[in-house]
N, C-alpha and C positions, 0 to 999 in steps of 0.2 A: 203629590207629584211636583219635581220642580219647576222652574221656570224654563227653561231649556227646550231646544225640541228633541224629543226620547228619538231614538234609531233600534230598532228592536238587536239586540245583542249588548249594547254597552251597559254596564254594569254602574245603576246609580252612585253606589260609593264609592269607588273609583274617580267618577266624573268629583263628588266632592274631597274628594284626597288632591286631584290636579286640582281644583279652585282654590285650596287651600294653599296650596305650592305657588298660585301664581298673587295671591296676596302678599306673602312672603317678600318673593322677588318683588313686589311693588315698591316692596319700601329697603329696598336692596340700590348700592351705587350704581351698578350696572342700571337700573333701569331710573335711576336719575339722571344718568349720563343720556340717556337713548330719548326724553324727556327736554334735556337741554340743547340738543338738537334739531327738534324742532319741526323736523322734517314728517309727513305722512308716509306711511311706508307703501300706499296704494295708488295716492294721487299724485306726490311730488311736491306738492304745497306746503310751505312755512305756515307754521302757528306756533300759538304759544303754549309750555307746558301744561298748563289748564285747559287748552283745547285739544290734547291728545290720550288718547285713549289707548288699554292695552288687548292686542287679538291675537288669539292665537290661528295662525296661518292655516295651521289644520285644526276645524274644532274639536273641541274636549268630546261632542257626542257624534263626532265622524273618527275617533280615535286618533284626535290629537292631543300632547301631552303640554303640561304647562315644562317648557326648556328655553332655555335661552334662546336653541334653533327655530323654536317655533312660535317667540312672540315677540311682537312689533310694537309701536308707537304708530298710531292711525287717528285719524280727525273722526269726527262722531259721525259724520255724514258718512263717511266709507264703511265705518264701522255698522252703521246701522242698517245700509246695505246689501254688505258683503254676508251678515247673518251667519248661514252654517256651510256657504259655499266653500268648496274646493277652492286652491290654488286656478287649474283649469275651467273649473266651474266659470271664477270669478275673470280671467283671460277670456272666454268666451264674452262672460255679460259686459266687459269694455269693450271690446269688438263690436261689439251689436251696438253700444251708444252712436259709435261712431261713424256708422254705416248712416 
């Protein structure tokens, strides 16, 4: 089994064809550009390209794909938060910090 958390319907190799594609793009300009900027795409906060991470907005096992549209530059802390949450999911669980 992989490391991921399974959603009953998506299709293992699938999930490794997009992790393959988003390796890829890792080492693509686009995502040295995205990198050099510095910016977290969840919190707002500057770091350095060493401390950002790439997420896909929609995860690969909630049938998100590795695309340009769908991944970010995020700090390890959002990242290891945000896990396999939605978009809204994740809109919701800021909301709540904040309350």
């Amino acid at each position: 089994m992989s490391d991921f958390f399974h959603f009953d319907g998506i299709d293992e190799a699938k999930i490794r064809r997009e992790k393959d594609k988003a390796r890829k793009l890792r080492k693509s300009r686009w995502w040295q550009q995205k990198l050099a900027i510095g910016i977290c795409y969840y919190c707002g906060r500057l770091f350095g390209p060493k401390n950002l991470t790439m997420d896909h907005i929609v995860p690969l096992a909630r049938g998100g794909r590795s695309t340009k549209d769908n991944l970010v530059a995020c700090c390890k802390d959002c990242n290891n938060k945000k896990k396999m949450l939605l978009p809204i999911e994740w809109e919701e669980y800021m909301k709540s910090l904040n309350k």
